[in-house]
DRENDO-1510 file (C-alpha; in Angstrom, 1 decimal, always signed):
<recs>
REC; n; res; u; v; w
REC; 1; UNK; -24.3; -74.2; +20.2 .
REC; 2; UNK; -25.5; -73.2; +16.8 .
REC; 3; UNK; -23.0; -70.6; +14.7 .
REC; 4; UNK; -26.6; -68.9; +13.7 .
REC; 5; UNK; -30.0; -69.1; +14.8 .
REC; 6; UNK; -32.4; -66.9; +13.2 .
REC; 7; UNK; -36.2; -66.4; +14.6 .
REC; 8; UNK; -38.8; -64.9; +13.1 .
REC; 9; UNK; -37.2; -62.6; +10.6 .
REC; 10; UNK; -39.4; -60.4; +9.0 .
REC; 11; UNK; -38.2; -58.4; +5.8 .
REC; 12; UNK; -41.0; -56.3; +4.1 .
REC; 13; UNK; -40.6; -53.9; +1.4 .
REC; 14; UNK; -42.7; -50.7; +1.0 .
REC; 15; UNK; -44.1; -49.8; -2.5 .
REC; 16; UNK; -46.8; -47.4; -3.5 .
REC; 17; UNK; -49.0; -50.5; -4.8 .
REC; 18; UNK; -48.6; -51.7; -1.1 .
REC; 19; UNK; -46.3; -54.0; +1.2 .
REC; 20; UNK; -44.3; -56.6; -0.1 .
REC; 21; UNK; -43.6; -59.7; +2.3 .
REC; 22; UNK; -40.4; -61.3; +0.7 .
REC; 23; UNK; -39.7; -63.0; +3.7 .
REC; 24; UNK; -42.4; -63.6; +6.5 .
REC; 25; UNK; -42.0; -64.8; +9.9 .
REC; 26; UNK; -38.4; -67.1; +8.7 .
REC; 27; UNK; -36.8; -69.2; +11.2 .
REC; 28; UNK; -33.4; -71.2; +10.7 .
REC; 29; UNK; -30.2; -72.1; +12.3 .
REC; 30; UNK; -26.7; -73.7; +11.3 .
REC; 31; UNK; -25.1; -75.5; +13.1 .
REC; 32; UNK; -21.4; -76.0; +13.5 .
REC; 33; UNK; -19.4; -77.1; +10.6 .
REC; 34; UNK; -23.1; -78.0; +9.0 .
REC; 35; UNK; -24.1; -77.4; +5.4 .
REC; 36; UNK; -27.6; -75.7; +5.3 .
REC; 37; UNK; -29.7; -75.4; +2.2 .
REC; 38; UNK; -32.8; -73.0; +1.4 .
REC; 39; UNK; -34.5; -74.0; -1.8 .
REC; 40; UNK; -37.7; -73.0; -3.6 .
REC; 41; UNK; -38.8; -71.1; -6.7 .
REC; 42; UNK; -37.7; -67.8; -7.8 .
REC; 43; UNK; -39.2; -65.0; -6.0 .
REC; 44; UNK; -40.3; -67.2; -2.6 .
REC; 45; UNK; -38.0; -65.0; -0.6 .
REC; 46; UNK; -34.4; -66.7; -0.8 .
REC; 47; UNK; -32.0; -63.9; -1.7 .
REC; 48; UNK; -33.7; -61.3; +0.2 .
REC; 49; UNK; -33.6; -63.7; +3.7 .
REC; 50; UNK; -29.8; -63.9; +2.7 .
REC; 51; UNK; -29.2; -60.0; +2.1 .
REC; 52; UNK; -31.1; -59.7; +5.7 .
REC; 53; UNK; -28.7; -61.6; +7.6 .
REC; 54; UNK; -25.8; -59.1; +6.3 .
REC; 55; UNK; -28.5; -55.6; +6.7 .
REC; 56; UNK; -28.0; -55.3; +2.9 .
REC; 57; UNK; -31.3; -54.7; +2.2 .
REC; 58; UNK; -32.3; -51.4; +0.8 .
REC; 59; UNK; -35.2; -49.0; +0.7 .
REC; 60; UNK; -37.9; -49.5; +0.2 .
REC; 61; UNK; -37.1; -52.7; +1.6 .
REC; 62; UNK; -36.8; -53.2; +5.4 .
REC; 63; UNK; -36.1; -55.6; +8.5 .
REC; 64; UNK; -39.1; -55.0; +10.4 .
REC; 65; UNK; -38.9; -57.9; +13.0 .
REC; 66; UNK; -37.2; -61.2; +13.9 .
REC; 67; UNK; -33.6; -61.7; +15.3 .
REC; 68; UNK; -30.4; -63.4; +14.3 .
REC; 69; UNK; -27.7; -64.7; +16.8 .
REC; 70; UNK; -24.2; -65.2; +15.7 .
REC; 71; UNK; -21.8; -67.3; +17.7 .
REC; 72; UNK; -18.4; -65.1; +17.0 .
REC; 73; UNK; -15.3; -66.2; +16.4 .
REC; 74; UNK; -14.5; -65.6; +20.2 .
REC; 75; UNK; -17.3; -67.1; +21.3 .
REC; 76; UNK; -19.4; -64.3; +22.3 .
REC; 77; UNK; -23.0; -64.0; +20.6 .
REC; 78; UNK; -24.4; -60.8; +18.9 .
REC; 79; UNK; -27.8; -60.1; +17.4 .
REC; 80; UNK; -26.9; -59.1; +14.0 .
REC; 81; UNK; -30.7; -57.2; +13.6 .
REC; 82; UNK; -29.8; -55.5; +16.3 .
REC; 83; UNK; -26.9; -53.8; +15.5 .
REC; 84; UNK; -27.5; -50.2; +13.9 .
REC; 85; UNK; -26.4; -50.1; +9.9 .
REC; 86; UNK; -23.1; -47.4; +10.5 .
REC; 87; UNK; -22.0; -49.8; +13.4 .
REC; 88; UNK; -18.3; -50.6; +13.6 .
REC; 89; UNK; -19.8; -54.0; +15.1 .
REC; 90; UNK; -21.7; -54.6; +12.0 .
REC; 91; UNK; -18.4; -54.1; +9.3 .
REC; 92; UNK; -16.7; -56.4; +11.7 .
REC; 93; UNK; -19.0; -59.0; +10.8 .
REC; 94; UNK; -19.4; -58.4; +7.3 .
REC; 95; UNK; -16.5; -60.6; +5.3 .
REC; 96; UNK; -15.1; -61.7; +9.1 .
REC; 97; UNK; -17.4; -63.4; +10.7 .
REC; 98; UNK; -19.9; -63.8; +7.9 .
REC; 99; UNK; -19.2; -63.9; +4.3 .
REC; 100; UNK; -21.7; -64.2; +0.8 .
REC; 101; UNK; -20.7; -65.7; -2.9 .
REC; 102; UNK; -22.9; -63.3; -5.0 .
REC; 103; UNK; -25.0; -65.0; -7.5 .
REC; 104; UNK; -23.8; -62.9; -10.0 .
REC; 105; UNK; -20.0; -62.0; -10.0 .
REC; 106; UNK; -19.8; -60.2; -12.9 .
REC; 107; UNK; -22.4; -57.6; -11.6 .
REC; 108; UNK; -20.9; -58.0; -8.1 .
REC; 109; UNK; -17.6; -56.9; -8.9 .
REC; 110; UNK; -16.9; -53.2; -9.4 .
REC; 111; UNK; -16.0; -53.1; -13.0 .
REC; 112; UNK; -13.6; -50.5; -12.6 .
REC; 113; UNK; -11.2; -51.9; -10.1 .
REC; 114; UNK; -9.0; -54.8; -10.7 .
REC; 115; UNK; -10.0; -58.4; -8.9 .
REC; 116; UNK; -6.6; -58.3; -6.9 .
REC; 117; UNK; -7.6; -54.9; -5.6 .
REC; 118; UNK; -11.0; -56.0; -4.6 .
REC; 119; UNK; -10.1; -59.4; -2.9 .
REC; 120; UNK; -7.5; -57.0; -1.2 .
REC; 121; UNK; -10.4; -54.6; +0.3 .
REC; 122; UNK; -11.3; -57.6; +2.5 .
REC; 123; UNK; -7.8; -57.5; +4.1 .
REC; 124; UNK; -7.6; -54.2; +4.2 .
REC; 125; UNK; -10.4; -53.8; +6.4 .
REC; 126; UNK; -10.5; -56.5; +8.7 .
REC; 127; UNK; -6.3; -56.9; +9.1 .
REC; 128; UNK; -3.3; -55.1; +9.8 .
REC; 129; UNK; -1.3; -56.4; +6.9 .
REC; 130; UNK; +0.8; -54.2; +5.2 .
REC; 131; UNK; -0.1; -53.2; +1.2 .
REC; 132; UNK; +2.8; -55.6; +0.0 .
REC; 133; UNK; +1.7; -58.4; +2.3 .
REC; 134; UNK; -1.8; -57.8; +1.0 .
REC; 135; UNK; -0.6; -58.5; -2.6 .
REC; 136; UNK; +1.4; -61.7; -1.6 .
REC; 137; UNK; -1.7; -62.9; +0.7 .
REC; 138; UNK; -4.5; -62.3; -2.4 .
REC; 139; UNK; -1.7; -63.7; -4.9 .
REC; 140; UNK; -2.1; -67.0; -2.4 .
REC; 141; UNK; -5.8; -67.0; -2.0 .
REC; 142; UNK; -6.6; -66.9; -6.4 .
REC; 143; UNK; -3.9; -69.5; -6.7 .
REC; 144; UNK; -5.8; -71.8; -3.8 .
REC; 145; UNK; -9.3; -71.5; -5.0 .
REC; 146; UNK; -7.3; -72.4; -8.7 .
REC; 147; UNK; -7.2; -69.2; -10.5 .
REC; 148; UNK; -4.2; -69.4; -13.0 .
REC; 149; UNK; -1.2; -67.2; -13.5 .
REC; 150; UNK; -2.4; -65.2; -10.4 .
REC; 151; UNK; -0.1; -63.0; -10.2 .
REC; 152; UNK; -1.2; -62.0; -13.8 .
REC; 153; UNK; -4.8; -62.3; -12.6 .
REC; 154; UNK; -4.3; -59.6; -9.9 .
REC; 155; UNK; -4.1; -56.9; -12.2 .
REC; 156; UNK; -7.2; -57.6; -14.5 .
REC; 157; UNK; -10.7; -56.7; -14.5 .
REC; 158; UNK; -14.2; -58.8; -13.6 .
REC; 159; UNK; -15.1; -58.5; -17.5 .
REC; 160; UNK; -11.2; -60.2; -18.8 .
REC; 161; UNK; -11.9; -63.4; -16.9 .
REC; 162; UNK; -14.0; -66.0; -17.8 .
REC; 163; UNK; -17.2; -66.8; -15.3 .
REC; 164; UNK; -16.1; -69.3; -13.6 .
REC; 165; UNK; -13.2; -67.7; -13.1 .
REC; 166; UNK; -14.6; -64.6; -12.0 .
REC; 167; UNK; -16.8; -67.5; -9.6 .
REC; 168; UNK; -13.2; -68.6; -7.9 .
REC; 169; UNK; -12.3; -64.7; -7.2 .
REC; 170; UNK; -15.1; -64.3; -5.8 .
REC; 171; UNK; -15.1; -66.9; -3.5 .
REC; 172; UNK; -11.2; -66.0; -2.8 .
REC; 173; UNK; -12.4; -62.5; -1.5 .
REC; 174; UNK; -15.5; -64.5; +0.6 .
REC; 175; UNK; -12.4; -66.5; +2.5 .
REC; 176; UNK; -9.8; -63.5; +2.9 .
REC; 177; UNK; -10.7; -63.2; +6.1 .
REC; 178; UNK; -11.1; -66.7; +7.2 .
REC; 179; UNK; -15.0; -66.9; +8.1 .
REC; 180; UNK; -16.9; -69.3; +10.2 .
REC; 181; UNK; -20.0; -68.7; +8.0 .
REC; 182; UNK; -20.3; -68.6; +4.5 .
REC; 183; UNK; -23.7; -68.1; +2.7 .
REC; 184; UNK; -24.1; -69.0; -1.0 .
REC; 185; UNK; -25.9; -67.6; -3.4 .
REC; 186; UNK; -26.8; -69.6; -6.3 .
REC; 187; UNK; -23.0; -70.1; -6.6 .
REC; 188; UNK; -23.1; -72.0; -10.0 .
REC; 189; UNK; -25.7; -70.2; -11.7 .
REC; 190; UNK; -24.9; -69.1; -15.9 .
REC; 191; UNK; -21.6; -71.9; -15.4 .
REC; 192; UNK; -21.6; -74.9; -17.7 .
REC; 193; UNK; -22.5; -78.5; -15.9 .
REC; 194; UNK; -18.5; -79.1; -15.6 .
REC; 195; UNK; -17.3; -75.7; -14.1 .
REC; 196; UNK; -20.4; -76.2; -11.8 .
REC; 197; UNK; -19.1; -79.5; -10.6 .
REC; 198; UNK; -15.6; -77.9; -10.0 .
REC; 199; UNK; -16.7; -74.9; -7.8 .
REC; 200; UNK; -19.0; -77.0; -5.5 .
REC; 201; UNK; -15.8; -79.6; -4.9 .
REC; 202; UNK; -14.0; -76.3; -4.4 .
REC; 203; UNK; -16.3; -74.8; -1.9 .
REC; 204; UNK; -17.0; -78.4; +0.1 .
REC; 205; UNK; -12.7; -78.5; +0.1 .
REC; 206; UNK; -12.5; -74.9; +1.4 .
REC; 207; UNK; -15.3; -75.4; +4.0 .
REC; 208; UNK; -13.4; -78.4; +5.7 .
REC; 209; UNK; -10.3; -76.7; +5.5 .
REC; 210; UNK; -11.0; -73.8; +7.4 .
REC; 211; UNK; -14.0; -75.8; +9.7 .
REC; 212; UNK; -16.6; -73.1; +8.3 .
REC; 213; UNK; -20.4; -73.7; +8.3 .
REC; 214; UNK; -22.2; -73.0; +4.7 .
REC; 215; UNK; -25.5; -72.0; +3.6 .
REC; 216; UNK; -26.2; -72.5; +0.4 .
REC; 217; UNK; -29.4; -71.0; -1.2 .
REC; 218; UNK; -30.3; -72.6; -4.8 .
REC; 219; UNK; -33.1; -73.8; -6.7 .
REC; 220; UNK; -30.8; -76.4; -8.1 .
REC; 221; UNK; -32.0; -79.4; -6.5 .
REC; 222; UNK; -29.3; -81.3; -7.5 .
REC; 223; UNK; -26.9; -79.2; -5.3 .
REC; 224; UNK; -29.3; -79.7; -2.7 .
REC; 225; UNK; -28.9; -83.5; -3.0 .
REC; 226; UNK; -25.5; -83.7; -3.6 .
REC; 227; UNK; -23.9; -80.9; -0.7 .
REC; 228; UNK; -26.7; -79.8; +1.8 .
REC; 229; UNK; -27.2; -81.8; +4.9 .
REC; 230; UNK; -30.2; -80.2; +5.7 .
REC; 231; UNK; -32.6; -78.0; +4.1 .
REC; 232; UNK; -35.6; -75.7; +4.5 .
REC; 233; UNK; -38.0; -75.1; +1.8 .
REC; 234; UNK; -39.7; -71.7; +1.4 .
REC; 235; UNK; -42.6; -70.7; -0.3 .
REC; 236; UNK; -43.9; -67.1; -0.5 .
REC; 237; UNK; -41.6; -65.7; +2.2 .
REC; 238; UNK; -42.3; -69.0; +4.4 .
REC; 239; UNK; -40.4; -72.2; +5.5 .
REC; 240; UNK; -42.7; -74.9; +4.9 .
REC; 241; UNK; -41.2; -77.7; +4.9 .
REC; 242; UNK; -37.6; -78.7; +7.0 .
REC; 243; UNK; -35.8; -81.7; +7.3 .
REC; 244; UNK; -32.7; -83.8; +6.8 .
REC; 245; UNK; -31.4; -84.0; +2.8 .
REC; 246; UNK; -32.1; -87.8; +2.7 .
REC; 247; UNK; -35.7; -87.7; +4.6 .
REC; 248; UNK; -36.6; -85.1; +2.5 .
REC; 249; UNK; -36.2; -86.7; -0.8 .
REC; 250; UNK; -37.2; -90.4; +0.4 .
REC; 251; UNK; -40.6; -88.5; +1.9 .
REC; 252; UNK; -41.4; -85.0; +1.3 .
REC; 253; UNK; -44.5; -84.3; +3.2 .
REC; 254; UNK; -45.8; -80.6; +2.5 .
REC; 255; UNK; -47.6; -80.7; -1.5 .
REC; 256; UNK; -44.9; -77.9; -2.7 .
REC; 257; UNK; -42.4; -80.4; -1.9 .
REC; 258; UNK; -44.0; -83.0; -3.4 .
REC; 259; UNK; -44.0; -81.1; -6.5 .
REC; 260; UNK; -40.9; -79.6; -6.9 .
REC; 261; UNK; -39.4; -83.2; -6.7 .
REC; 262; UNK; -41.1; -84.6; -9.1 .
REC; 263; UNK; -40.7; -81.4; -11.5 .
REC; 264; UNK; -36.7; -82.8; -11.6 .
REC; 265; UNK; -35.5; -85.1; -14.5 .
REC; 266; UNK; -34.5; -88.7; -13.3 .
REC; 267; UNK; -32.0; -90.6; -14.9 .
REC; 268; UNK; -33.1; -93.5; -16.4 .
REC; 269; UNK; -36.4; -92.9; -15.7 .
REC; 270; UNK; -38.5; -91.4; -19.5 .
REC; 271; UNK; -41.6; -90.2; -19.3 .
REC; 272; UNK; -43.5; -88.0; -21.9 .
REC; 273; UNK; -44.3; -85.0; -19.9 .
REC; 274; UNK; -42.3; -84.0; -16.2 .
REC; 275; UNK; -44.9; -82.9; -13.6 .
REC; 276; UNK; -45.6; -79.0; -13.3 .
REC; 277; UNK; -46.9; -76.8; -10.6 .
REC; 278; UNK; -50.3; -75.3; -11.9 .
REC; 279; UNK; -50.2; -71.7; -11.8 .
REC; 280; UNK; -47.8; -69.6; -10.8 .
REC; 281; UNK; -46.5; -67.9; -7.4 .
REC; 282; UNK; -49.3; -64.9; -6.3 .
REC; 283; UNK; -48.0; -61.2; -6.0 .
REC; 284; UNK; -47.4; -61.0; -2.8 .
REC; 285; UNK; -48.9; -57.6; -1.8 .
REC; 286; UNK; -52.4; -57.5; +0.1 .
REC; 287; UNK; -52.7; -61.6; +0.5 .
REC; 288; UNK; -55.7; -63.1; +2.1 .
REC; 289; UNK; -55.0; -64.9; +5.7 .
REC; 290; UNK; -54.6; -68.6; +3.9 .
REC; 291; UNK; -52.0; -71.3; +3.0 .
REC; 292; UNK; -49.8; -69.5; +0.4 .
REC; 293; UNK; -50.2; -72.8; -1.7 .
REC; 294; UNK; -53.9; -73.1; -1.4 .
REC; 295; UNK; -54.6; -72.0; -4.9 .
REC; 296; UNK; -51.8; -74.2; -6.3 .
REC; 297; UNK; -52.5; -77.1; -4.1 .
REC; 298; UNK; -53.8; -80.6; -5.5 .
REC; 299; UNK; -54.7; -81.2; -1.8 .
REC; 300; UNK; -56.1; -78.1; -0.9 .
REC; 301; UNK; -59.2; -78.4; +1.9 .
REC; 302; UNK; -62.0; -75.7; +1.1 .
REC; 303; UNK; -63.0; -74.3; +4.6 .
REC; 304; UNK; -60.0; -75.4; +5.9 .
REC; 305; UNK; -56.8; -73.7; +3.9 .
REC; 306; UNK; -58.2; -71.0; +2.3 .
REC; 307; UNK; -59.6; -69.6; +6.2 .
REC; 308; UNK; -55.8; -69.1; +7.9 .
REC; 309; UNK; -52.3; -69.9; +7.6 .
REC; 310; UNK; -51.1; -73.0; +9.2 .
REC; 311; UNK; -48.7; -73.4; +11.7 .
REC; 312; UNK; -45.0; -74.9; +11.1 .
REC; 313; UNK; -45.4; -78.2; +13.1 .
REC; 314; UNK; -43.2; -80.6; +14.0 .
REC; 315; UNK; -45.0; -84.3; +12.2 .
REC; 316; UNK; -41.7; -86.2; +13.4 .
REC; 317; UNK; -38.4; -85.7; +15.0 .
REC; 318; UNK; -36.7; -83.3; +13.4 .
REC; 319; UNK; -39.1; -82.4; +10.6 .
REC; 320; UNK; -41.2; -79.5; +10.3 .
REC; 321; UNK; -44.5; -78.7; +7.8 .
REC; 322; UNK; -46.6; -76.0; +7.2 .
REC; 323; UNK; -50.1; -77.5; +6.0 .
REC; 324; UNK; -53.2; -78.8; +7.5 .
REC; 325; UNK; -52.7; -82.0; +6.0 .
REC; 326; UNK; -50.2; -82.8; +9.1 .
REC; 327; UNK; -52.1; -80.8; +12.1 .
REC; 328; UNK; -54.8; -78.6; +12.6 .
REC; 329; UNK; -52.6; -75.7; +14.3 .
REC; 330; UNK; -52.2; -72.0; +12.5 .
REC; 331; UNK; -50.4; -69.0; +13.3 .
REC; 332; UNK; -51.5; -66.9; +15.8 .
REC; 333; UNK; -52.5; -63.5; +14.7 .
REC; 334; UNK; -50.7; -60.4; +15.5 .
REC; 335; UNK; -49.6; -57.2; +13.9 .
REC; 336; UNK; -47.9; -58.7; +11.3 .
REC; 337; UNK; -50.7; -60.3; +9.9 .
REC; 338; UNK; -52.5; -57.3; +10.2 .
REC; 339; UNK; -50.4; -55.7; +7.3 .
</recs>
C-alpha cells in the first residue's frame, strides 16, 4: 500500500486577469520507504502541488478538485482534500504525519522567535512532553541533524546562523515528530556545492533511520540523479513524463525531457554552446486546448498537437508520456477544460 496516492489534483488560482492553472489534473503516489522526485522548470507547478498536499494554499489560490490518500501512521487512510482547513484532523497531519523542508529557511522561520522555540512548536502540538523535556528533546534533534553547540543554538535567531545551518534546523523541526512522509522543497537551494552535498547525505541518513518516505521537488537534476528513485516531470501544471531515475536518463521519451537533459553540463564532455529550450513557459491564464509544449516543441505535429491535449499513456511498463509522439489518445473534456 502506497503512504500517498494523489489523483487528479487540481489547484487553480483566481486573478482579475483570469484563472491561473498551477497545477492541472496531477497524479502521483509514494510508496513506502520510496524517494519520489518532481522536476521541471520554475513556474511548471512544483511548489504549489506541494503546498496542496498540506491545504497551504492561499487566496486567491484554491484546491478545486482531485484527491489525496494518506496511509497514517496507524494504518488508517484519510483524504487529506477532504478534510475542512480548521479541522483538528488536518493539524494532526501537518508536522505528524506529513512534514515540508521550506525552500527558503530564512523566510520560513519567524524572525522574531528563537530556532529552539520554533523546532519546539512541533512538540508542543503534536506531544505531551513537558516544557523542560521539550528543551532537552529539541537540544537532541539540532545536535543529530549536526548543528553545533546546540544548546547555544536554542536560544538564537533564523538571521545569527549561517544557511546551511538554518537548512539543518529546519529539517530538525520537519523530524520532531517523527513523520512517515517528508516533502522537500528545493532543500539546497542559495547553499554552496559542499553544504549541498552534506544536507542530502543528512536527509538520505535521516530517512533510513526513521523508515520515512521523501519527496523531493527540485529543478537540480543532479539531485534527481543522485537521491530520487523515481520521478515525474511536470510541465505547465502537468506530469508529462514518469519513470524510474535510471530509465529516465538512459531514455527520456516526452521532447521536454529530452531537453532538459541535454540543457545539463557533462563532465568530460566540452562543447561550445549547451542545448536551450526555445522560448519560454506561456502564461498560463486562458490557454488554448493543446500540448502545453507545442509551441516549444522541435517535434511538434501541426493538426495534431496544437488541436487537444494528449493523454498521459503508459508506452512501457512503468513509464508514462504525455505527447502524440507515443499514442494518439487525449484527455477527455470536461469542466475543467472548460475554464
Amino acid at each position: 500500500m502506497n503512504r500517498l496516492d494523489v489523483r487528479d489534483l487540481r489547484t487553480y488560482f483566481f486573478l482579475d486577469e483570469g484563472i491561473v492553472k498551477a497545477v492541472d489534473g496531477v497524479s502521483l503516489h509514494v510508496g513506502d520507504q520510496e524517494t519520489v522526485g518532481v522536476i521541471g522548470e520554475s513556474g511548471c507547478g512544483k511548489t504549489a502541488m506541494a503546498h496542496s498536499l498540506l491545504r497551504l494554499t492561499t487566496q486567491p489560490g484554491e484546491v478545486v478538485h482531485g484527491n489525496a490518500m494518506l496511509t497514517r501512521k496507524d494504518g488508517s487512510r484519510v483524504d487529506i482534500l477532504a478534510l475542512p482547513p480548521d479541522s483538528p484532523d488536518l493539524l494532526s497531519i501537518r508536522g505528524n504525519e506529513i512534514s515540508m523542508v521550506f525552500q527558503e529557511p530564512m523566510t520560513s522561520f519567524s524572525p522574531v522567535h528563537t530556532i529552539g522555540f520554533q523546532i519546539g512548536e512541533m512538540l508542543a502540538t503534536h506531544t505531551d512532553l513537558a516544557p523542560a523535556r521539550i528543551r532537552e528533546r529539541v537540544v537532541e534533534l539540532m545536535a543529530r541533524v549536526g548543528i553545533s553547540n546546540p544548546r547555544q543554538r536554542f536560544d538564537e535567531y533564523p538571521h545569527q546562523l549561517s544557511g546551511g545551518m538554518r537548512q539543518r534546523a529546519m529539517i530538525a523541526m520537519a523530524l520532531a515528530a517523527k513523520p512517515k512522509i517528508i516533502i522537500a522543497d528545493e532543500p539546497t537551494t542559495a547553499l554552496d556545492v559542499t553544504v549541498q552535498a552534506q544536507i542530502l547525505d543528512l536527509l538520505k541518513q535521516l530517512q533510513r533511520e526513521d523508515d520515512m518516505s521523501a519527496l523531493y521537488i527540485t529543478h537540480n537534476l543532479g539531485i534527481v540523479a543522485e537521491e530520487v528513485d523515481r520521478v515525474y516531470v511536470m510541465y505547465l501544471g502537468r506530469v508529462v513524463e514518469t519513470v524510474s531515475t535510471d530509465r529516465l536518463f538512459a531514455r527520456p521519451l516526452h521532447p521536454y525531457t529530452q531537453k532538459l537533459l541535454r540543457s545539463v553540463p557533462q563532465p568530460g564532455r566540452r562543447v561550445e554552446r549547451l542545448d536551450v529550450i526555445e522560448g519560454s513557459v506561456p502564461v498560463p491564464i486562458g490557454l488554448p486546448v493543446q500540448c502545453g509544449f507545442y509551441a516549444r516543441c522541435p517535434a511538434a505535429m501541426k493538426g495534431t498537437c496544437d488541436t487537444a491535449l494528449p493523454a498521459l499513456t503508459e508506452v512501457e511498463p512503468g513509464h508514462q508520456v504525455r505527447c502524440f509522439l507515443y499514442g494518439q489518445e487525449t484527455e477527455p473534456n470536461d469542466e475543467w477544460t472548460a475554464l
